[in-house]
CHARMM-style PDB file with segment names, atoms N, HN, CA, C and O in Angstrom:
ATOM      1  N   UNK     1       0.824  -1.201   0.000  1.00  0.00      PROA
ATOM      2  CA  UNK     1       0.000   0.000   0.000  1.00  0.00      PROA
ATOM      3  C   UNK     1       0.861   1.255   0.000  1.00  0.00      PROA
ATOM      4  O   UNK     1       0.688   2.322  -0.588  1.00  0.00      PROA
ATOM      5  N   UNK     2       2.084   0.747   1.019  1.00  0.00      PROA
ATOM      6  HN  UNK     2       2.225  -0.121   1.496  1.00  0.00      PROA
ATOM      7  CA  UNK     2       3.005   2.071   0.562  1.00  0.00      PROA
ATOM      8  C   UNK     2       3.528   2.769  -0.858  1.00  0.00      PROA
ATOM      9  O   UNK     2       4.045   3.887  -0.872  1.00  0.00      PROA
ATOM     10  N   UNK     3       3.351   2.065  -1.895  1.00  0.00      PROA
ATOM     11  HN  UNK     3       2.932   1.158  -1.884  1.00  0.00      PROA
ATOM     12  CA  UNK     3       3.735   2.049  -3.311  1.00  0.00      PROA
ATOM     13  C   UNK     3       3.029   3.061  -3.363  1.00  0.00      PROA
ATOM     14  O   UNK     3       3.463   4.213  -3.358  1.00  0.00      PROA
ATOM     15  N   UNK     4       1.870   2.731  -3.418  1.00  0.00      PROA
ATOM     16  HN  UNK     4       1.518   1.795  -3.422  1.00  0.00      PROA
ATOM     17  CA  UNK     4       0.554   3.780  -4.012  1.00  0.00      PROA
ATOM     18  C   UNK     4       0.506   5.363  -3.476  1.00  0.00      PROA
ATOM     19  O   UNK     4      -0.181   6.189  -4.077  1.00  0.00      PROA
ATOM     20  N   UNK     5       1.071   5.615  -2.630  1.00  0.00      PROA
ATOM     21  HN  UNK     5       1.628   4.944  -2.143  1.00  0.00      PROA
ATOM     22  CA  UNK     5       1.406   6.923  -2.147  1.00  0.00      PROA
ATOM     23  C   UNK     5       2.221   7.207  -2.724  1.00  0.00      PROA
ATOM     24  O   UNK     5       2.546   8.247  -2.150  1.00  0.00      PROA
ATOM     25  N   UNK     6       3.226   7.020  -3.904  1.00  0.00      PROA
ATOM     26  HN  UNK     6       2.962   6.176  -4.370  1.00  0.00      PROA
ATOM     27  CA  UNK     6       4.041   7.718  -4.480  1.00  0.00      PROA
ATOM     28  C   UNK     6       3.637   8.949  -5.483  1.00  0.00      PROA
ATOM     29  O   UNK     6       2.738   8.920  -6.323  1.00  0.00      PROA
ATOM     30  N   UNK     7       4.438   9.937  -5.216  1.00  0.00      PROA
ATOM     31  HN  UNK     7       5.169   9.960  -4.533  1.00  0.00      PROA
ATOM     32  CA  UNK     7       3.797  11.036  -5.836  1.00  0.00      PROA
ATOM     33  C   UNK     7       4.664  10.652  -7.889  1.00  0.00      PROA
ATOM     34  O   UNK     7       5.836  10.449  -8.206  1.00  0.00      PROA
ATOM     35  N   UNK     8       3.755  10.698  -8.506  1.00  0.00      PROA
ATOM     36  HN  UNK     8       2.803  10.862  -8.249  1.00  0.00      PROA
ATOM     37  CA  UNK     8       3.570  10.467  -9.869  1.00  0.00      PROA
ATOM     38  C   UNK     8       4.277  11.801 -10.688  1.00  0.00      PROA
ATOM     39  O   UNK     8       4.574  11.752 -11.881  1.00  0.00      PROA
ATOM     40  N   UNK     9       4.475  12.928  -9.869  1.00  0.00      PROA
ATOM     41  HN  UNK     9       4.234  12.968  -8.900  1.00  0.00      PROA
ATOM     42  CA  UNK     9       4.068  14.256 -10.565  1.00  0.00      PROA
ATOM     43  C   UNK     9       5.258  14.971 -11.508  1.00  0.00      PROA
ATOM     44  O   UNK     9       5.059  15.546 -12.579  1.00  0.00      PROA
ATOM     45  N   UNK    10       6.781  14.753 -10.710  1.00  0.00      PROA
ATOM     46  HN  UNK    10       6.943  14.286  -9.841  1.00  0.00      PROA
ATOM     47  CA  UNK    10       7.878  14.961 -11.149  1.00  0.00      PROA
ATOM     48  C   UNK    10       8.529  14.253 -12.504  1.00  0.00      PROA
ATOM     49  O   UNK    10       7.937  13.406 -13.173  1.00  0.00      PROA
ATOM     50  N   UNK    11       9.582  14.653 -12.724  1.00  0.00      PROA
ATOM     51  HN  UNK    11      10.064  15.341 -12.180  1.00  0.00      PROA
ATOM     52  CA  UNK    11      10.256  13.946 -13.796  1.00  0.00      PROA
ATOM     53  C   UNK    11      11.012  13.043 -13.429  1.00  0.00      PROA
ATOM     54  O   UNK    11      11.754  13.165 -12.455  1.00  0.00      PROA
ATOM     55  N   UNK    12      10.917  11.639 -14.401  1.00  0.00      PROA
ATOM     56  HN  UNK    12      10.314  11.540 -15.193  1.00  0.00      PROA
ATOM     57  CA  UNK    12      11.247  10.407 -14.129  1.00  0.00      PROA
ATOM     58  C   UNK    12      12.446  10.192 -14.146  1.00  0.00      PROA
ATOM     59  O   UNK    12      13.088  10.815 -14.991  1.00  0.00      PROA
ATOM     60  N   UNK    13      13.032   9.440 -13.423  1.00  0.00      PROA
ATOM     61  HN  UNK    13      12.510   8.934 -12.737  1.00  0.00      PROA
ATOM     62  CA  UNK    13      14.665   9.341 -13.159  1.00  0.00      PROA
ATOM     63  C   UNK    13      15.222   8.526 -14.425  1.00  0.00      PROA
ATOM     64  O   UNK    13      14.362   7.881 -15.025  1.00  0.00      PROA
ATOM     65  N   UNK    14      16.485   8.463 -14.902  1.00  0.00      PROA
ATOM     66  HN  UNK    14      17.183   8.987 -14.415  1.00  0.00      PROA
ATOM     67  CA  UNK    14      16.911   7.563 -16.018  1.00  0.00      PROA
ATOM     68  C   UNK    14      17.984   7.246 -15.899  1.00  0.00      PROA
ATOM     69  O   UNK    14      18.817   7.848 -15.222  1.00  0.00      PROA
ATOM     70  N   UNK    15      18.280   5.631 -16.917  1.00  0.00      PROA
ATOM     71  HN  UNK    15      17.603   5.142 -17.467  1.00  0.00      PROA
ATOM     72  CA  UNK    15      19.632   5.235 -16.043  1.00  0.00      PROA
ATOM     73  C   UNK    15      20.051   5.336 -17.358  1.00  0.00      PROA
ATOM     74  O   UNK    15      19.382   5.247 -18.388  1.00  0.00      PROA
ATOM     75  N   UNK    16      21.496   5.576 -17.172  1.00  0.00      PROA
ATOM     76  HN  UNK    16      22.040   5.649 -16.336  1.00  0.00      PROA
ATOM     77  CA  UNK    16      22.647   5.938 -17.920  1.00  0.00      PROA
ATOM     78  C   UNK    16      23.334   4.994 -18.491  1.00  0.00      PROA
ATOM     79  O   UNK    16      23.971   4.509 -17.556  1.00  0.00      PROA
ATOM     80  N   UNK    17      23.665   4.305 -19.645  1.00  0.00      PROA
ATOM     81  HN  UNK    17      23.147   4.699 -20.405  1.00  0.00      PROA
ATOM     82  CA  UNK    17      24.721   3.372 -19.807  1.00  0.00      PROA
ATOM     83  C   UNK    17      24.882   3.218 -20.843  1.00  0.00      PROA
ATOM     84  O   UNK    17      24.275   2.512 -21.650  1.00  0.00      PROA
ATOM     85  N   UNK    18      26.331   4.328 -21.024  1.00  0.00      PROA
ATOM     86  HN  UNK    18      26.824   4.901 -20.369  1.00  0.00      PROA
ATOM     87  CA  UNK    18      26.893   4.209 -22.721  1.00  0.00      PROA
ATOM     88  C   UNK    18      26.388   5.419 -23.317  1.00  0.00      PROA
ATOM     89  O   UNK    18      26.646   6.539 -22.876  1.00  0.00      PROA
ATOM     90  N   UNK    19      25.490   5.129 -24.568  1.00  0.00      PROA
ATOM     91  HN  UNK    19      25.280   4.219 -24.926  1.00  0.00      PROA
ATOM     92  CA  UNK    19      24.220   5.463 -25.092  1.00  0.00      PROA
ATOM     93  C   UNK    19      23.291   5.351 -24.892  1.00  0.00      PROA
ATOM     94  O   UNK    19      22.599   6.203 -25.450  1.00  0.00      PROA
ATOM     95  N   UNK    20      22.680   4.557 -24.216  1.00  0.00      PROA
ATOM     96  HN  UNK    20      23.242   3.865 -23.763  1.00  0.00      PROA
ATOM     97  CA  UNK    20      21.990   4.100 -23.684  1.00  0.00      PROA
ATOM     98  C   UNK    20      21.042   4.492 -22.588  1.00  0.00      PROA
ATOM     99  O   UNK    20      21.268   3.976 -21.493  1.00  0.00      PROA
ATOM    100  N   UNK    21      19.843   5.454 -22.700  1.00  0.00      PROA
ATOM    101  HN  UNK    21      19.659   5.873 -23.589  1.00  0.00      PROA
ATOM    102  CA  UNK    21      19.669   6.249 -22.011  1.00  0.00      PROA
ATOM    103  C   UNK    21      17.905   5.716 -21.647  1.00  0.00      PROA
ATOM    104  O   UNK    21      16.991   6.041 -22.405  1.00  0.00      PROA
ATOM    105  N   UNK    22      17.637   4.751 -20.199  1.00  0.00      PROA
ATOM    106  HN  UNK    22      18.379   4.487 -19.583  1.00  0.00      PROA
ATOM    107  CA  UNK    22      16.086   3.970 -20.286  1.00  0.00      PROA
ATOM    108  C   UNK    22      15.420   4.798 -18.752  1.00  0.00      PROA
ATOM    109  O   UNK    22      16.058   5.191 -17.775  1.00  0.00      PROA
ATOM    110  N   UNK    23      14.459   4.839 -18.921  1.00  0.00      PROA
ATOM    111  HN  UNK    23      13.941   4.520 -19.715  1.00  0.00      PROA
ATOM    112  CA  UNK    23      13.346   5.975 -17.708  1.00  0.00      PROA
ATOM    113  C   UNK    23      13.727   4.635 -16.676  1.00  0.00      PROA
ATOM    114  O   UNK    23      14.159   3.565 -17.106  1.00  0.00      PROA
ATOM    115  N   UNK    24      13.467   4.941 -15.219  1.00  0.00      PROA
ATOM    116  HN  UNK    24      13.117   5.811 -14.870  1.00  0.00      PROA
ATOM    117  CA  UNK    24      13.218   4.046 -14.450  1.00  0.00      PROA
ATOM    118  C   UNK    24      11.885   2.897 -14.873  1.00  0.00      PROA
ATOM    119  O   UNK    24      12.017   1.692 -15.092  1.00  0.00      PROA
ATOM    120  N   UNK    25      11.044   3.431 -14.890  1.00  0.00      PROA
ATOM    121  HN  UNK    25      10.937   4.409 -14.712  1.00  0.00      PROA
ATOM    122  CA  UNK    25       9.421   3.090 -14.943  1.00  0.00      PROA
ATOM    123  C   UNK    25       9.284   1.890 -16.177  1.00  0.00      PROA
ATOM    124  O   UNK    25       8.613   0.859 -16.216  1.00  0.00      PROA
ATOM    125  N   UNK    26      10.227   2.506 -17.152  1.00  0.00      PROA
ATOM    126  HN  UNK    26      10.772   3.344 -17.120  1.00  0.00      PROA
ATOM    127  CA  UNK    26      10.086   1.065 -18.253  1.00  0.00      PROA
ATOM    128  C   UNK    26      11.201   0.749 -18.413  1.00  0.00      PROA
ATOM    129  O   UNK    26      11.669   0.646 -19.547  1.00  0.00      PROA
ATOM    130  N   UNK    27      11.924   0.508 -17.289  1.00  0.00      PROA
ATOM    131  HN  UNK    27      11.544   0.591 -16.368  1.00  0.00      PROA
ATOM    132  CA  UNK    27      12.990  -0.508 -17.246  1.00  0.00      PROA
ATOM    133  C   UNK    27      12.337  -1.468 -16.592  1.00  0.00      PROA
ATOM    134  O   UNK    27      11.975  -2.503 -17.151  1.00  0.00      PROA
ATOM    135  N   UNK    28      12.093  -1.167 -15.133  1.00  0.00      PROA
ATOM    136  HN  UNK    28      12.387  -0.327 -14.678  1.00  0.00      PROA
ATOM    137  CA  UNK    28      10.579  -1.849 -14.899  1.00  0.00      PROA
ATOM    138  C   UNK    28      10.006  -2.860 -15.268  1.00  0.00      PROA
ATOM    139  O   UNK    28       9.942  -4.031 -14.894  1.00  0.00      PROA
ATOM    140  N   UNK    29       9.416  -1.995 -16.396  1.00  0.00      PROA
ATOM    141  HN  UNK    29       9.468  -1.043 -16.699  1.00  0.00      PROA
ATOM    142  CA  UNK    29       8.271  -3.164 -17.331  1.00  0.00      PROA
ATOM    143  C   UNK    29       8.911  -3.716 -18.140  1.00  0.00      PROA
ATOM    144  O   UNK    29       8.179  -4.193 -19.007  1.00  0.00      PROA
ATOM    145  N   UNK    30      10.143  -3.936 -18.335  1.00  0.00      PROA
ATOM    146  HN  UNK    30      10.738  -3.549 -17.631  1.00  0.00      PROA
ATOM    147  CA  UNK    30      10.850  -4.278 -19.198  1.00  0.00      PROA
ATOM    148  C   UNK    30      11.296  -5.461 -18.281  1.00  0.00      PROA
ATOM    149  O   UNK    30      11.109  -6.601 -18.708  1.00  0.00      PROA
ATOM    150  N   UNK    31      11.823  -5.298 -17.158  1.00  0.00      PROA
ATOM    151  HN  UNK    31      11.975  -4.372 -16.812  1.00  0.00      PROA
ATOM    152  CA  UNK    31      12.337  -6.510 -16.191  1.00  0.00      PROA
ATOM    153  C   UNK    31      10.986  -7.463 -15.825  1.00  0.00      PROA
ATOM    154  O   UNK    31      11.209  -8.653 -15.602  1.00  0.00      PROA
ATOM    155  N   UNK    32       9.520  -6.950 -15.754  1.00  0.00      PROA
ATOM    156  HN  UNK    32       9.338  -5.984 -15.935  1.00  0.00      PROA
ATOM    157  CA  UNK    32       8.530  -7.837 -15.580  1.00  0.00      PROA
ATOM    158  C   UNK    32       7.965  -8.569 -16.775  1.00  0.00      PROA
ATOM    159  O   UNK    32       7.511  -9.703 -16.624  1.00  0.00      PROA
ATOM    160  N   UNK    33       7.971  -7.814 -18.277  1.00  0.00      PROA
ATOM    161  HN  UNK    33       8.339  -6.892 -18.399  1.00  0.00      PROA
ATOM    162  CA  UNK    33       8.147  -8.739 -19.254  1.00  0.00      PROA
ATOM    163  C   UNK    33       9.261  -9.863 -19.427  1.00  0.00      PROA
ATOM    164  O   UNK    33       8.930 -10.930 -19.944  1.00  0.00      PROA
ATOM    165  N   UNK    34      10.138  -9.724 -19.147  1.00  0.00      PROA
ATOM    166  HN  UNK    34      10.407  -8.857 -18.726  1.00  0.00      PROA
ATOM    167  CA  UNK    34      11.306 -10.401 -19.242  1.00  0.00      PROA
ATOM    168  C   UNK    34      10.683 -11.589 -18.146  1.00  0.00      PROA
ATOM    169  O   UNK    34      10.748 -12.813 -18.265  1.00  0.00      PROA
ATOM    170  N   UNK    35      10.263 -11.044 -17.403  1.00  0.00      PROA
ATOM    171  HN  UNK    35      10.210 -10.050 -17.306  1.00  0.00      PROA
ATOM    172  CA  UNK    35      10.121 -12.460 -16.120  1.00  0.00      PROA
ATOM    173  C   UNK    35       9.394 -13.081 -16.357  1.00  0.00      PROA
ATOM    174  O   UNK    35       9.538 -14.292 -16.188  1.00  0.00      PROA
ATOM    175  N   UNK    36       8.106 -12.476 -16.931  1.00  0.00      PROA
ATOM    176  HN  UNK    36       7.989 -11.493 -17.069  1.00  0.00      PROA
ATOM    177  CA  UNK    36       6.682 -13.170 -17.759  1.00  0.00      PROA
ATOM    178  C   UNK    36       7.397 -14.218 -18.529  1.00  0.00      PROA
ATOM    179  O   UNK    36       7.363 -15.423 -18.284  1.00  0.00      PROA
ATOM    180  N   UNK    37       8.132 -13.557 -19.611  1.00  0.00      PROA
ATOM    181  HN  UNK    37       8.159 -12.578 -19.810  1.00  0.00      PROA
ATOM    182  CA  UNK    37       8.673 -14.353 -20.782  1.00  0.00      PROA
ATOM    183  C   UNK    37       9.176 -15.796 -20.088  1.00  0.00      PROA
ATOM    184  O   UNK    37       8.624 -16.864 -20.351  1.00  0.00      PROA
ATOM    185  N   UNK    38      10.200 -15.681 -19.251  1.00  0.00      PROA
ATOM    186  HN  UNK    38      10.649 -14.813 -19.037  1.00  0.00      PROA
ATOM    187  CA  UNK    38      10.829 -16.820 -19.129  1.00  0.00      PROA
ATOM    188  C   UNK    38       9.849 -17.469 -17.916  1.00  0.00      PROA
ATOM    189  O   UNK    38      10.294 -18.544 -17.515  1.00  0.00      PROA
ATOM    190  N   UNK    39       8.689 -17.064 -17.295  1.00  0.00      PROA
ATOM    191  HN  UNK    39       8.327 -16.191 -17.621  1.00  0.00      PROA
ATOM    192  CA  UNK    39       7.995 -18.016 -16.570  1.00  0.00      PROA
ATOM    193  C   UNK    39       7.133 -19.031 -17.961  1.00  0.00      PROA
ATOM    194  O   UNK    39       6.953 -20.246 -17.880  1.00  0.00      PROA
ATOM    195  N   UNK    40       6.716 -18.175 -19.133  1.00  0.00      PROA
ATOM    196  HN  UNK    40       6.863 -17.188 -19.198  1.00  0.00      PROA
ATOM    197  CA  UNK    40       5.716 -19.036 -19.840  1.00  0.00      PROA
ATOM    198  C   UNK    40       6.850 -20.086 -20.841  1.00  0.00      PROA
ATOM    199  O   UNK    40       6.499 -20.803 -21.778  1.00  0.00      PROA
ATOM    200  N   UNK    41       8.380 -19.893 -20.266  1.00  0.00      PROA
ATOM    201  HN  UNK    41       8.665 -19.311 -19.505  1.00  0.00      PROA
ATOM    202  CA  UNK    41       8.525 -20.756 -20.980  1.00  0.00      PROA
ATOM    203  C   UNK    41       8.939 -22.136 -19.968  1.00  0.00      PROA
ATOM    204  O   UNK    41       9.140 -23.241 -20.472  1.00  0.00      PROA
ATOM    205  N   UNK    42       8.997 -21.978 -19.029  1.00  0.00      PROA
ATOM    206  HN  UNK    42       8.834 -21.080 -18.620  1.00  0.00      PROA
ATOM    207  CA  UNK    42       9.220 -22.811 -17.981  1.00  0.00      PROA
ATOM    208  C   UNK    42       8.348 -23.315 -17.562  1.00  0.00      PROA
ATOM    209  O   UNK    42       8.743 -24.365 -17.054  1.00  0.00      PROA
ATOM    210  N   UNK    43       6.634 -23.129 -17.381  1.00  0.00      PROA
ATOM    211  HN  UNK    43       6.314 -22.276 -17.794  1.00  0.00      PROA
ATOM    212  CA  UNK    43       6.066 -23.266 -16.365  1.00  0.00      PROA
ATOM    213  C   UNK    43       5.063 -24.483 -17.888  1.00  0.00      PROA
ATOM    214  O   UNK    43       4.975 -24.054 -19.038  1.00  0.00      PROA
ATOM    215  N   UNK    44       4.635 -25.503 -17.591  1.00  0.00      PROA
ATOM    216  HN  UNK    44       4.707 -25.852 -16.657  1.00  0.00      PROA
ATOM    217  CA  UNK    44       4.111 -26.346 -18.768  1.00  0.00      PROA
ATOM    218  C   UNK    44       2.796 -25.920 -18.940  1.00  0.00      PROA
ATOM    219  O   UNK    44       2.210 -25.192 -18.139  1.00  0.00      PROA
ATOM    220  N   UNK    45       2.346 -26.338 -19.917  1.00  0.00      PROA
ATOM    221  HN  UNK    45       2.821 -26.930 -20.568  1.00  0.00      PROA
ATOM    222  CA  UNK    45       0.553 -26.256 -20.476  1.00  0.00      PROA
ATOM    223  C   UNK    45       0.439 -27.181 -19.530  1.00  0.00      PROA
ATOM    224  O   UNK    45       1.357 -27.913 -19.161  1.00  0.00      PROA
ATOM    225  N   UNK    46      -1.116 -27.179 -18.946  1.00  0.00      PROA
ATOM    226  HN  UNK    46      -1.862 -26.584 -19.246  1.00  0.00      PROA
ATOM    227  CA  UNK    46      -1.819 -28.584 -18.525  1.00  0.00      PROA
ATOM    228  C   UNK    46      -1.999 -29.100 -19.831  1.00  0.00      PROA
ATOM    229  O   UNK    46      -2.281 -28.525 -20.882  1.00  0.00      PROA
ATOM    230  N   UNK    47      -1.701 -30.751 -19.473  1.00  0.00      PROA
ATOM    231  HN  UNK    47      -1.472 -31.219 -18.619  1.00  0.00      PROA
ATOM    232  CA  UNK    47      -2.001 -31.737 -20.495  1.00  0.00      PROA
ATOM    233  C   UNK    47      -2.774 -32.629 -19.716  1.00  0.00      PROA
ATOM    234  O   UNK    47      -2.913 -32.882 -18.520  1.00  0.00      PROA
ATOM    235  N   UNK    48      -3.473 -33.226 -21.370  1.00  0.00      PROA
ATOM    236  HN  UNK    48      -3.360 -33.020 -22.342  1.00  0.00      PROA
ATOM    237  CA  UNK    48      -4.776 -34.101 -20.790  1.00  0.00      PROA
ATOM    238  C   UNK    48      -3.731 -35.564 -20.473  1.00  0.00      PROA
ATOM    239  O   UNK    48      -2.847 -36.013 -21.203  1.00  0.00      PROA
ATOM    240  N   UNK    49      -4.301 -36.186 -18.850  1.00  0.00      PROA
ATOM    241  HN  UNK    49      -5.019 -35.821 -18.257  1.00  0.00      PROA
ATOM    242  CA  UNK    49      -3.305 -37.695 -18.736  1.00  0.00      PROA
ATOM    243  C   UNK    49      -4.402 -38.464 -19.557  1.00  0.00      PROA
ATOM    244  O   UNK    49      -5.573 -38.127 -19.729  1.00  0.00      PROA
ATOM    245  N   UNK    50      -3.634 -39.769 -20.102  1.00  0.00      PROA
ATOM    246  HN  UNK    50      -2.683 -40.043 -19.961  1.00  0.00      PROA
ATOM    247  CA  UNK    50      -4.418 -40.298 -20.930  1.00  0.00      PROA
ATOM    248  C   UNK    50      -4.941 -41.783 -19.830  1.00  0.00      PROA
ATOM    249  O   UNK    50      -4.388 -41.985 -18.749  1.00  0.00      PROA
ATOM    250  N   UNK    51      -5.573 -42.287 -20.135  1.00  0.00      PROA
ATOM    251  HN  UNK    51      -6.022 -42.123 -21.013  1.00  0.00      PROA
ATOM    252  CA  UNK    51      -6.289 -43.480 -19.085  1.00  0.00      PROA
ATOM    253  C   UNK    51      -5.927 -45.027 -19.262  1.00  0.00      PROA
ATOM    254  O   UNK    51      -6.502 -46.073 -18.963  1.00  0.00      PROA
ATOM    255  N   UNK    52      -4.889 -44.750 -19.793  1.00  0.00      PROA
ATOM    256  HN  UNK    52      -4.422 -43.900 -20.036  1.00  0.00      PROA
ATOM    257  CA  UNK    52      -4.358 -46.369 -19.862  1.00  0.00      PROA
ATOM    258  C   UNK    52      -4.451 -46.817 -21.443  1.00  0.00      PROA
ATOM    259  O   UNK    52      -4.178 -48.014 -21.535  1.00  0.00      PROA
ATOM    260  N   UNK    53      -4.644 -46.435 -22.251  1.00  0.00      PROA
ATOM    261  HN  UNK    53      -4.865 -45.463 -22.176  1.00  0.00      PROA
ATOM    262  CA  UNK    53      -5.258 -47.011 -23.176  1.00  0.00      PROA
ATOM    263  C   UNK    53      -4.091 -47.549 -24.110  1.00  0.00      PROA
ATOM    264  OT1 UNK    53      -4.359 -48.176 -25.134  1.00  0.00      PROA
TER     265      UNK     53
END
């Protein structure tokens, strides 16, 4: 809940590297896509078990 009190209003911080110039906020979403990505490739489909046949 403490998150949500952050004030939104200012200008966004950015990290530096090289040329390389990314906002905090979608580095972010960039590190939670990334985590998405490699959970859907790790984590299996349910599959149907088959019954003996």
């Amino acid at each position: 809940m403490a998150l949500l009190a952050l004030s939104l209003n200012g200008p966004a911080k950015f990290f530096n590297w090289g040329f390389i110039s990314v906002s905090i906020p979608n580095l972010i979403m960039i590190g939670c896509i990334f985590v998405l990505f490699i959970l859907a490739l790790v984590i299996p489909f349910p599959t149907h078990k088959e019954d003996g046949k």
